[in-house]
N, C-alpha and C positions, 0 to 999 in steps of 0.2 A: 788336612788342609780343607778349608770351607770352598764349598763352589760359590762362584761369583753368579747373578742374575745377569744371562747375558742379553736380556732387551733393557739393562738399564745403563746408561755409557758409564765409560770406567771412569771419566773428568766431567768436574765442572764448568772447567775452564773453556769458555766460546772456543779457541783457538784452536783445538784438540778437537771440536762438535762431529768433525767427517772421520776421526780415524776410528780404522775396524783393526780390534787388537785380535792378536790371533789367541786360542786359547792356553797356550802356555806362557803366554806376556800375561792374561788375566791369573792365570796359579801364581805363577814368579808375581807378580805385583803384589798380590793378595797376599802371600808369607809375607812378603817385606813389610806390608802395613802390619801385620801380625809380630813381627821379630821386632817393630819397631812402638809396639802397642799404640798405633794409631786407630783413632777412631773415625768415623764416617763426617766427612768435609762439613756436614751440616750440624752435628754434633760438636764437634773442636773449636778452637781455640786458631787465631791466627797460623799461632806455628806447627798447629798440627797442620793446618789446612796447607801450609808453604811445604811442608814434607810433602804430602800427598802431589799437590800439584807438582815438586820436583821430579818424584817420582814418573810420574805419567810423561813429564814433557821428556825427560829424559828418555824413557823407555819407546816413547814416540820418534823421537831423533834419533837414535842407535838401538833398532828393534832387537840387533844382534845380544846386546846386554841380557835382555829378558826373553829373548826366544833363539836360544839358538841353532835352529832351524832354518833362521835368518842369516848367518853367519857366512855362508857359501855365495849368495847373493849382494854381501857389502863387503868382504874379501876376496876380491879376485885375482889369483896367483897369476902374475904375467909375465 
């Protein structure tokens, strides 16, 4: 698995500009673009770029999916 450049943000996407992913959301993110043979937002094509971005907002909104690490923190057994 490729390391990600972590001063460079994982989204293009303004909305996303404050989040800090942790680094097992950048591994997990980065196979999926990889399993998905995506290429870099500036590179692509519309629909590569709407993968990407699905990717991120999603993994943004439910960090648990790509870090679950997080998992303990948005399940809380009560």
């Amino acid at each position: 698995m490729t390391h990600t450049d972590m001063t460079k943000p994982l989204s293009t996407n303004p909305k996303l500009a404050d989040w800090v992913s942790s680094e097992q959301q950048i591994q997990t993110i980065t196979a999926a673009r990889e399993l998905w043979d995506l290429v870099p937002e500036e590179e692509g094509d519309k629909t590569n770029k709407s993968c990407i971005n699905l990717l991120n907002v999603y993994s943004h909104i439910r960090p648990e999916i790509t870090d679950p690490s997080n998992w303990q923190t948005t399940h809380r057994s009560g």
